[in-house]
C-alpha positions in Angstrom: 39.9 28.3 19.6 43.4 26.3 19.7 44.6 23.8 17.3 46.3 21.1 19.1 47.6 19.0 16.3 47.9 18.8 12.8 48.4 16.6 10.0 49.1 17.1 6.6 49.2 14.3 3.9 50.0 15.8 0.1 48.9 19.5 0.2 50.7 21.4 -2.1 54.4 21.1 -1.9 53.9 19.3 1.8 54.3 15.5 1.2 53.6 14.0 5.1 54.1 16.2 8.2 52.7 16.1 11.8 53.1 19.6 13.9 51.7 19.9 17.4 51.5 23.5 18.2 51.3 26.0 21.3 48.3 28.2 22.4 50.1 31.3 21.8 52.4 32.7 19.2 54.3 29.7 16.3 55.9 30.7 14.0 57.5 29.8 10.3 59.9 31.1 8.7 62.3 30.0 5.8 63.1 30.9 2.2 60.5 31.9 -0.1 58.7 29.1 -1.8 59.5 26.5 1.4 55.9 26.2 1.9 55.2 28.4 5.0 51.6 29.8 3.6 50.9 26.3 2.6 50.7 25.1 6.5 48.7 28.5 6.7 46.2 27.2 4.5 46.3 23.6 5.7 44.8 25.2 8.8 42.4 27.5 6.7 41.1 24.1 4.9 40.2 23.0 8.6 38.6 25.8 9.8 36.5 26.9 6.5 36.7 23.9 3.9 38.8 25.8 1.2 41.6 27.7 0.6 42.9 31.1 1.6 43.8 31.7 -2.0 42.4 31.6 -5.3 43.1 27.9 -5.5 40.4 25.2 -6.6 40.8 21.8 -4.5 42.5 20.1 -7.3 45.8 22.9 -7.5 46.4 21.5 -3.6 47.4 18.1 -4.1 50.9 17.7 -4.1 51.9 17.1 -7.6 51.8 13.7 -8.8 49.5 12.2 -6.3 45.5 11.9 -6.7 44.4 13.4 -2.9 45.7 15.1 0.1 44.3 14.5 3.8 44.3 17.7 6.5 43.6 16.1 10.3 43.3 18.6 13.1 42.5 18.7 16.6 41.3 21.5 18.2 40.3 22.7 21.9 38.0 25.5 22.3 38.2 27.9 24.6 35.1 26.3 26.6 37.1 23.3 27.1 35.6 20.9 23.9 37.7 18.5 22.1 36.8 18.8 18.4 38.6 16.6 15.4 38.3 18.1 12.1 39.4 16.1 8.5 39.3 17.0 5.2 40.0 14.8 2.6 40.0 15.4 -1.1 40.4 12.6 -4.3 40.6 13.6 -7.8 37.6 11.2 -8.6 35.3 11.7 -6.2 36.0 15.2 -4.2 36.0 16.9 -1.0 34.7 15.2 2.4 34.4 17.2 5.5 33.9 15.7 8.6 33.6 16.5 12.2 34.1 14.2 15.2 34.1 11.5 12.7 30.7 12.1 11.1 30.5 13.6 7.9 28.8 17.0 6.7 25.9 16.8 4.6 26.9 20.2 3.5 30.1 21.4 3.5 28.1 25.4 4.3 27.3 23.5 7.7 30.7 24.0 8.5 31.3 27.4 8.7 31.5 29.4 11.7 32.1 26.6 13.9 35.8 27.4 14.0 36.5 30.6 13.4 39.6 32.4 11.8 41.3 35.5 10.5 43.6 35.7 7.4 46.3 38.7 7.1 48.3 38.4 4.1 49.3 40.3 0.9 46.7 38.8 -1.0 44.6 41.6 1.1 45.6 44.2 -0.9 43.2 43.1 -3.7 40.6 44.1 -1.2 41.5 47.8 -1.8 43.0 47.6 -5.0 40.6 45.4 -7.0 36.7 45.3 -8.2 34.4 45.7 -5.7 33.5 42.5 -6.3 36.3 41.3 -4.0 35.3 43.8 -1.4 31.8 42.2 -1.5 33.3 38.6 -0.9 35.0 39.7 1.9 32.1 40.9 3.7 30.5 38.2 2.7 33.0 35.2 4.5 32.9 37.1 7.6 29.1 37.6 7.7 29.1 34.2 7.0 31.3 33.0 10.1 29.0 35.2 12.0 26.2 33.9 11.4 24.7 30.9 8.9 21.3 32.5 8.3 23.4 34.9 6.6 24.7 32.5 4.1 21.4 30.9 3.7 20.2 34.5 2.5 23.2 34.7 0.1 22.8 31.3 -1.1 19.4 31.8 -1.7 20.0 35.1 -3.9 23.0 33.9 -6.1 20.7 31.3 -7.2 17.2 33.2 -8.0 19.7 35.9 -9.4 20.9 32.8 -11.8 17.3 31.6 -12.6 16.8 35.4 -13.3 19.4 35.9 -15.4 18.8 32.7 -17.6 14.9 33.8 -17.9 15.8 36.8 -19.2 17.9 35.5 -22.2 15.4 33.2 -23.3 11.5 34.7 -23.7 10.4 35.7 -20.3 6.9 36.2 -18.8 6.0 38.5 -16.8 4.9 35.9 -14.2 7.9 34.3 -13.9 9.9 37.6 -13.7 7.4 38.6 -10.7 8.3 35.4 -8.7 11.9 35.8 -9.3 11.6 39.3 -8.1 9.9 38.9 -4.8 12.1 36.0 -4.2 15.3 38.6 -5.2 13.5 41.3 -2.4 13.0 38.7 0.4 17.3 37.6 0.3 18.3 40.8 -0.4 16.8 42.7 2.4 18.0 40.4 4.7 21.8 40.4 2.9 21.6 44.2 2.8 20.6 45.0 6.4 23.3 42.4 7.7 25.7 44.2 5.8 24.7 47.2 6.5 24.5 46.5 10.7 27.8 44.7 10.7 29.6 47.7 8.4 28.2 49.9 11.1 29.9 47.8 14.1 33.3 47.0 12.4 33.7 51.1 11.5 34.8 52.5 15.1 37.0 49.1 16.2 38.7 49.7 12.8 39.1 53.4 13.4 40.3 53.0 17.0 43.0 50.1 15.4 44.6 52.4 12.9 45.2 54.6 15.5 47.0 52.1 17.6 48.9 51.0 14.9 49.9 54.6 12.9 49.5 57.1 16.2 47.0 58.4 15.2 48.1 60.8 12.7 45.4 59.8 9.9 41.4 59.8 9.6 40.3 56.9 8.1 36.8 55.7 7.1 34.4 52.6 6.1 31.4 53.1 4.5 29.0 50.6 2.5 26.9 51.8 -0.3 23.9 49.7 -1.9 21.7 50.9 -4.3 19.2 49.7 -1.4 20.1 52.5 0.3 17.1 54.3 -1.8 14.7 51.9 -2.3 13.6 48.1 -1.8 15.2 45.6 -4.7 11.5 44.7 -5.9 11.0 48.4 -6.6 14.1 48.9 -8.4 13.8 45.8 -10.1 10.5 46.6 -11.6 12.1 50.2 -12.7 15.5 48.3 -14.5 12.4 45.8 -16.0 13.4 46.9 -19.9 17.2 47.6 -19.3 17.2 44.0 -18.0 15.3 42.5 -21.3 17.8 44.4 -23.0 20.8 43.3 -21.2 19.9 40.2 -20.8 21.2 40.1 -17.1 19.8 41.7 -13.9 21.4 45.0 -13.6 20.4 46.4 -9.8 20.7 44.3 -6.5 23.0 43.4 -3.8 25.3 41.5 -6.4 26.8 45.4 -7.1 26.9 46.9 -3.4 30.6 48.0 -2.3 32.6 49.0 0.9 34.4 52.4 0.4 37.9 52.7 2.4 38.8 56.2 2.9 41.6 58.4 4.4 41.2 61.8 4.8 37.5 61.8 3.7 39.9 60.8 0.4 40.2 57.1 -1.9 42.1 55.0 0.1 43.5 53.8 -3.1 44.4 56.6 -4.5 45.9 58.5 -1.5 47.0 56.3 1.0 50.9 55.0 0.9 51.6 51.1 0.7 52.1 51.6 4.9 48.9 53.6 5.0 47.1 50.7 3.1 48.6 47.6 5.0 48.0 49.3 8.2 44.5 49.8 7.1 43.5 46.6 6.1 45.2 45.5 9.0 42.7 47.1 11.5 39.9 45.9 9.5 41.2 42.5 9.9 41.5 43.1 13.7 38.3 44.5 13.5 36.9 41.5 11.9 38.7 39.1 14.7 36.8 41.7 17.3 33.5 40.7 16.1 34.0 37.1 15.2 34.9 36.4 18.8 32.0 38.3 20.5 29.4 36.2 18.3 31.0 32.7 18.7 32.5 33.3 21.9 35.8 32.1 20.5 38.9 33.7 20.4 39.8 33.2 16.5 42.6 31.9 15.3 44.7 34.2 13.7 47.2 33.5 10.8 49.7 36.4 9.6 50.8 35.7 7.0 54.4 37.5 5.5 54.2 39.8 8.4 56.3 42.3 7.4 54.9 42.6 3.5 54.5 46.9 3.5 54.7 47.2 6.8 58.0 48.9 8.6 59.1 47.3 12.1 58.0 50.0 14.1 54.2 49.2 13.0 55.1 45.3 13.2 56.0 45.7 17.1 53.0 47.2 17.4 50.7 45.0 15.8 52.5 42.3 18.1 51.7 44.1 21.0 48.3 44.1 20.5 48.0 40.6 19.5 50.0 39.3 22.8 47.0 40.5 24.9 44.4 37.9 26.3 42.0 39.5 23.8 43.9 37.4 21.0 44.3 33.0 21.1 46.7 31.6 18.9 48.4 33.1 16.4 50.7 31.7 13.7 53.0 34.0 11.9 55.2 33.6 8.5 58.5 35.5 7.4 61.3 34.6 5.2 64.0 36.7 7.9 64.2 34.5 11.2 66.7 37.1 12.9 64.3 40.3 12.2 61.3 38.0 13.0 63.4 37.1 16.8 64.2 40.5 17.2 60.6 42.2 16.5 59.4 39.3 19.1 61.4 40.2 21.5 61.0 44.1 21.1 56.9 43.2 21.9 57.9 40.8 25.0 55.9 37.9 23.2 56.8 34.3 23.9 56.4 31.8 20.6 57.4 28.8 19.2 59.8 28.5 15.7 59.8 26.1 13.1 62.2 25.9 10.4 60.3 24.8 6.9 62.0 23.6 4.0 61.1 22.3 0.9 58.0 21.1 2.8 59.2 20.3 5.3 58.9 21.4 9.4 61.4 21.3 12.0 61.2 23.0 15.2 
């Protein structure tokens, strides 16, 4: 999947800018602050109808205005001609539409136009709740396939309903129909998980290899207390902790991904390089499986390429990216000079823009 063209209309700190791009390698650098992740995310907001931050719809528009406009065109890699625009107002919302006709849905859109994200932000992944780790599996699950996100729709809102029926006076009917409705999503959310953990686990092994010389074991291992019994069976056994609680204490909505190295915590015994390069392969990993199951080459966005990571395991990670496996790539930095020179170490061809204050300049 290549994006053509862009246009960006009062995102962020990004007042009006048009940027036509090339297949391979573009890249942005300038100071911190200029507004290079903010093109990043224009490009997420095209591909996946939200941010690649923590940031609600209303914390992009440019200060002082009342709605920004992202306009893309894309060409897959089977030859289509696709025109994506989101749009977003104060007053009335977000609007999402494809070849000029508008999503009922905005969950329609996902995994039409798939993409990777590699930032710092990724180290909450390993550092944070596993409730991060969850909704990480859960976007790219989601890109994979929409029956998927169906499922997970479907359980966050019987787990609701569940969890309001228990703080009021709840029958054991009710608590019944919640709970078979609980087992249905969650078997299918947990064996999803559980098959696609399975898949990503050698590409990311054989990636950290590539990238670190193989000089670590690393691991990736999901654990659900499904692993021991069906949800309506555990539900029935958590039946007074719940009344208690007043909240639904067992299910999918508390499964994590353990990241190991050395059979050890990741997080407790891997350096800052061992960490990046880590969550590096499981991004690669990610971009493996996203483009068997579309049949698109993701884009991929790097962003602050060098956050953790030395220039030895940069090159690398360039080398391995400049193969016809990978599409497009777009890549931030604040150094241009160390940016060139890791470039040219890889033998990659790319394109530089300049961005500053907002705005682009090739």
């Amino acid at each position: 999947m290549i994006l053509d063209t862009i246009s960006i209309i009062n995102f962020k700190n990004i007042c009006d800018e048009q940027l036509t791009l090339t297949p391979g390698i573009n890249c942005f650098v300038g100071n911190n602050g200029a507004g290079k992740t903010n093109i990043l995310d224009a490009v997420h907001y095209l591909a996946l109808a939200r941010s690649m931050q923590t940031l609600s719809d209303n914390q992009v528009v440019r200060h002082d205005e009342e709605s920004f406009i992202i306009d893309g065109k894309f060409n897959s890699d089977g030859g289509r001609i696709e025109q994506v625009v989101c749009g977003y107002t104060r007053r009335s919302g977000k609007t999402l539409k494809r070849n000029g006709k508008e999503y009922d849905k905005l969950s329609d859109h996902v995994g039409h136009f798939p993409i990777v994200v590699v930032s710092p932000a990724d180290s909450a992944l390993i550092s944070d709740s596993a409730e991060e780790r969850r909704r990480y599996i859960n976007r790219l699950i989601s890109q994979i396939g929409r029956q998927y996100l169906a499922a997970l729709i479907r359980y966050n809102t019987t787990l609701q309903e569940r969890n309001k029926l228990l703080k009021t006076s709840p029958s054991e009917e009710m608590l019944l129909i919640y709970d078979q409705m609980l087992d249905m999503a969650a078997t299918a959310i947990y064996n999803r998980r559980k098959e696609v953990i399975a898949q990503m686990r050698p590409i990311v092994e054989e990636y950290y290899k590539l990238l670190c010389g193989g000089r670590e074991t690393i691991g990736l291992d999901y654990r659900s207390e499904l692993d021991s019994a069906t949800l309506g069976e555990l539900l029935l056994a958590s039946r007074q902790r719940d009344f208690v609680n007043e909240f639904t204490s067992v299910g999918v909505h508390r499964d994590d991904i353990i990241f190991t190295i050395g059979d050890y915590p990741l997080r407790k015994y891997g350096s800052q390089g061992q960490q990046k390069s880590f969550l590096i392969a499981l991004k690669l990993a990610e971009y493996q499986l996203l483009a068997e199951s579309s049949g698109e080459r993701p884009i991929l966005l790097l962003d602050d390429l060098f956050d953790k990571l030395d220039m030895g395991r940069v090159a690398e990670l360039l080398r391995l990216v400049g193969g016809e496996s990978f599409g497009q790539i777009m890549i931030t930095d604040c150094n241009k000079h160390r940016l060139q020179r890791t470039l040219g170490e890889a033998g990659a061809e790319y394109q530089l823009f300049h961005v500053t204050n907002g705005k682009v300049e090739l």
